[in-house]
C-alpha positions as CSV (number, residue, x, y, z in Angstrom):
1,X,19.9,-4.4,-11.7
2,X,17.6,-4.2,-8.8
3,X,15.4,-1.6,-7.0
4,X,15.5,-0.9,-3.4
5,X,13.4,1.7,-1.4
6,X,15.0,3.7,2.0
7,X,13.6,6.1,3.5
8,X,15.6,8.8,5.0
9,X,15.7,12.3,6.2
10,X,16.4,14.9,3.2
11,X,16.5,17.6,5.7
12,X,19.6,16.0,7.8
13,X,23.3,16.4,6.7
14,X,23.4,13.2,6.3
15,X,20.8,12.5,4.5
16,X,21.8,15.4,1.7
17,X,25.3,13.6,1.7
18,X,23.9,10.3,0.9
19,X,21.4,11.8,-1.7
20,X,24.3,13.6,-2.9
21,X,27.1,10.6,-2.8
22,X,24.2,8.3,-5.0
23,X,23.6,10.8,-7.2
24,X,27.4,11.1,-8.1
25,X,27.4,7.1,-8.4
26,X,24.8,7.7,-11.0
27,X,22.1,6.3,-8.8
28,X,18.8,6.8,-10.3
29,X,16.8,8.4,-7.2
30,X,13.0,8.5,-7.5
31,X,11.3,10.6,-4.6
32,X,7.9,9.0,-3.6
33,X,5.0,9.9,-1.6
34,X,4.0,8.3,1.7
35,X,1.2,6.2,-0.2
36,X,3.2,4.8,-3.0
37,X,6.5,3.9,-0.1
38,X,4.2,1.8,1.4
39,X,3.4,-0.7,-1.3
40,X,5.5,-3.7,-1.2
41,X,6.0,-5.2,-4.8
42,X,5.0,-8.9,-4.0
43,X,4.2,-10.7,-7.1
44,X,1.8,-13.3,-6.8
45,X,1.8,-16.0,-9.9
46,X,-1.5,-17.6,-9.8
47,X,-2.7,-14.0,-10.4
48,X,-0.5,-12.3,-12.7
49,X,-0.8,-9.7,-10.0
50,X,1.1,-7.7,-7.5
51,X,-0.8,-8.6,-4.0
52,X,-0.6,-5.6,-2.2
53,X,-2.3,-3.6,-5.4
54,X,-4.7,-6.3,-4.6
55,X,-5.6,-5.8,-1.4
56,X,-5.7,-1.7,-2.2
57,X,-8.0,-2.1,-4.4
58,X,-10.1,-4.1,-2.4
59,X,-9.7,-1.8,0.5
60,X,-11.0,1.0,-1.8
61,X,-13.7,-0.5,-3.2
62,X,-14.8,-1.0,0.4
63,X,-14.5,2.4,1.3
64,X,-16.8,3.2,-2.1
65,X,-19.3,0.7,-1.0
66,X,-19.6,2.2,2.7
67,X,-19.5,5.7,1.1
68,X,-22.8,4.6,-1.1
69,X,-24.4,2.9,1.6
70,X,-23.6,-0.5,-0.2
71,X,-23.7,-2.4,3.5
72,X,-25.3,-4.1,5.7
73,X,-25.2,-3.3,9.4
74,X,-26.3,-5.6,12.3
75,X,-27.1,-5.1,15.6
76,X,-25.2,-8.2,16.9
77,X,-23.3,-11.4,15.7
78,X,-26.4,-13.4,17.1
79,X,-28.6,-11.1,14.1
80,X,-25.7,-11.7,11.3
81,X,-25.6,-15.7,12.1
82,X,-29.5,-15.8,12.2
83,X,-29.4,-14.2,8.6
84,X,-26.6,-16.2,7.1
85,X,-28.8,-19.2,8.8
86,X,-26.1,-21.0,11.2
């Protein structure tokens, strides 16, 4: 058994005629929202993780850091080296 994710147009007669020609194969058909489509399911072993949950997470918790004013902000790349000291 596998899993395998299209993306096609619901609206279309084609589209109902596929949905409907699965459904009749007994193919279980899971409607999903633009967000969820997006994530790839690449398992990463060193991890025990799924990458791209990963890197959403990580993308979040930058956005929750930026929304709290958890940042620093420089005025140029001269100003960031001189404080990292190269």
């Amino acid at each position: 058994m596998a899993t395998y994710a299209i993306t096609l147009n619901e609206r279309s007669a084609k589209g109902k005629a596929l949905i409907e020609y699965l459904q009749a194969l007994g193919v279980l058909i899971t409607k999903v929202t633009p967000k969820t489509a997006t994530k790839t399911r690449i398992y990463d072993p060193e991890t025990g993780e799924y990458m791209n949950d990963r890197a959403v997470r990580d993308i979040e918790q930058a956005l929750d850091d930026a929304k709290h004013g958890r940042v620093t902000t420089y005025n140029s790349v001269d100003e960031f080296f001189k404080e990292m000291g190269l």
